[in-house]
C-alpha positions, -999 to +999 in steps of 0.1 A: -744-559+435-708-571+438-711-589+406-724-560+392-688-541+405-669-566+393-687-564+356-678-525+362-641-532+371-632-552+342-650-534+315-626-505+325-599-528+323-609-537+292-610-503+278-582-491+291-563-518+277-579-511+243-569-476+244-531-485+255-530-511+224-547-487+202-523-461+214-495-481+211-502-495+172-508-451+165-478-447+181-457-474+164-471-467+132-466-426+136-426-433+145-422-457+114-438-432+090-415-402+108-384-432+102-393-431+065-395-398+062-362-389+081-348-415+053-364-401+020-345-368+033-311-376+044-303-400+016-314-376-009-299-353+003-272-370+009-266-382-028-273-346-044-255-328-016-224-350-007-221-371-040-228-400-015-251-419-048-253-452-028-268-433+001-299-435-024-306-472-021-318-467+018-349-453+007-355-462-033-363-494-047-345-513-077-376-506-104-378-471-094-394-450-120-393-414-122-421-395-140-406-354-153-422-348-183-418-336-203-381-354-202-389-396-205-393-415-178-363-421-156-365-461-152-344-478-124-326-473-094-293-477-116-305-448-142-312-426-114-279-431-099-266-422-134-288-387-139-281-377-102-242-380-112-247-356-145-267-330-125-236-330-105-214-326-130-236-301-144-242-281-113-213-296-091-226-270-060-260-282-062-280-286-030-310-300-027-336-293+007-362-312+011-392-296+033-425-306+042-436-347+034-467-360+041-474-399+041-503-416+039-509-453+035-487-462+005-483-422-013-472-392-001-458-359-011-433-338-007-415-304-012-381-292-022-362-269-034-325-274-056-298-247-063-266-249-075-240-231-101-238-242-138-205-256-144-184-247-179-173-279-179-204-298-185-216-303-221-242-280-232-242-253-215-229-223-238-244-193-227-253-203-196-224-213-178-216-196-144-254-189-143-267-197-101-303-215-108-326-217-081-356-242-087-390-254-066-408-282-075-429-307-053-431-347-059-459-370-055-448-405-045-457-439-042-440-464-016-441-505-021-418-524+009-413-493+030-391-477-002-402-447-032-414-473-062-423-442-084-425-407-084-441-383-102-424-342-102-439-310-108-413-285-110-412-245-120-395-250-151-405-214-167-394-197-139-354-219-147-358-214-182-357-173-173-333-174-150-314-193-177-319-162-200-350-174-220-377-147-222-417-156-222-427-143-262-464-138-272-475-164-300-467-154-334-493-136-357-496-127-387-478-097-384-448-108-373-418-097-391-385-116-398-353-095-414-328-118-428-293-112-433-272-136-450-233-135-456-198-154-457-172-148-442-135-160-445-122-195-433-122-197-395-140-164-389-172-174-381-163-176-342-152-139-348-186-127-363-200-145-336-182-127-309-192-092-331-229-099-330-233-109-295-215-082-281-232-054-302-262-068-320-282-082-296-280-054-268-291-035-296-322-054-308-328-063-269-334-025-261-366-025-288-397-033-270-415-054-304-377-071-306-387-109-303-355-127-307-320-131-329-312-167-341-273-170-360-266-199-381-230-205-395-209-232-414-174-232-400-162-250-437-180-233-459-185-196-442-218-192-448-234-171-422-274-163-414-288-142-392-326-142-386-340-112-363-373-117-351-401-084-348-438-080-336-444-060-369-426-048-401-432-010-387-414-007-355-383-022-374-391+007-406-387+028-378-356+015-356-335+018-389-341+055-390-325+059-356-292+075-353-285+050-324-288+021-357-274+039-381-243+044-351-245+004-348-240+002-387-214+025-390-193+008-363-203-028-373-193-024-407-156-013-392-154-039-372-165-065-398-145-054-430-119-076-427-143-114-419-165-113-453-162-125-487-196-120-494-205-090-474-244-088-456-275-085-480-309-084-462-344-093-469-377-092-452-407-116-447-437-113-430-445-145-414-472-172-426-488-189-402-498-225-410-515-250-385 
């Protein structure tokens, strides 16, 4: 019997000291994986928020590579360095918040969100300058040595593209309609035609449900100007041109215009030809 209590006694000693070990490695591990995390967050955040760039190498190794597509592949710590110092000269408000990450074993994932202002000083952004962007995205990641070795991100880039202006078109068919306008105007006038167009052409075409899109080319040195206007079918355009409010935009475009061309506008349609 008393060997019996003894047996007892130290099998409950034994399992108790199992647990406390087993509790103790859980525990360990869970406060090294909340260490990594608390890293992966400030440094980013850190170098996106601050400018801080170096903060990033406390949590990203030297042969990081960083899967967008459908951009190429972002190879090295160095090259990231390098793209997270033109998104902040591109966006120089920009603040990145990372949310939610979730470890496990050697990947994880995480979510963010990035914001800023696009800056008229960057390269590249006519149009769009001034624009606030707001963008979601979430990252899948894999960690070598306790630091991100590669990461791949999924990010909402229709939803950019339309705060950016772009508009979501249905494919083309074989009814779409193209009216082409071609021109030249004087040395040094393009600019000025430019200027023209967008402020009364395209609020124009934009108020035409079928309207699909303008696209202007011009040659500064030579004058030559093209304008390419973009329809869901030949009819709605038949009938936009017997509009007063066109034949208004006509009227007050030619007086605004006489003075730019040497060859004034001649138009022509096409219908469009799909090929694969």
């Amino acid at each position: 019997m008393h060997n019996n209590k003894l047996f007892i006694v130290f099998t409950a000693i034994f399992i108790l000291f199992s647990l406390s070990t087993a509790c103790f490695v859980s525990c360990s591990h869970h406060a090294k994986i909340n260490v990594l995390k608390a890293a992966i967050k400030r440094n980013a955040e850190d170098a996106y928020n601050n400018g801080n760039i170096d903060a990033l190498e406390g949590h990203i190794s030297k042969d990081f590579i960083k899967h967008n597509p459908p951009g190429a592949d972002v190879v090295g710590l160095d090259a990231f360095k390098e793209s997270v110092k033109n998104t902040r000269i591109r966006l120089p408000d920009c603040r990145l918040t990372i949310g939610e990450i979730v470890i496990d074993g050697n990947f994880g994932s995480m979510m963010w969100t990035f914001e800023g202002t696009v800056s008229d000083q960057a390269p590249g952004t006519n149009g769009i300058a001034g624009k606030s962007l707001h963008e979601t995205g979430c990252s899948f990641i894999r960690l070598e040595s306790g630091k991100l070795a590669e990461e791949w991100m999924y990010v909402d880039d229709r939803g950019v593209l339309q705060q950016m202006g772009y508009k979501l078109m249905p494919p083309l068919t074989e009814t779409t309609f193209a009216m082409v306008t071609q021109a030249q105007v004087k040395p040094g006038k393009v600019e000025d035609l430019v200027k023209i167009e967008h402020e009364m052409s395209v609020p124009l075409f934009k108020s035409y449900e079928d309207f699909r899109g303008f696209y202007f080319m011009g040659d500064e040195k030579t004058g030559k100007v093209c304008g390419i206007t973009m329809w869901n079918n030949q009819e709605s355009v038949a009938e936009a041109m017997q509009s007063d409010n066109v034949k208004a935009y006509f009227e007050e475009f030619t007086a605004k215009t006489k003075d730019l061309f040497v060859v004034k506008p001649t138009r022509e349609n096409y219908t469009v030809v799909i090929q694969e």
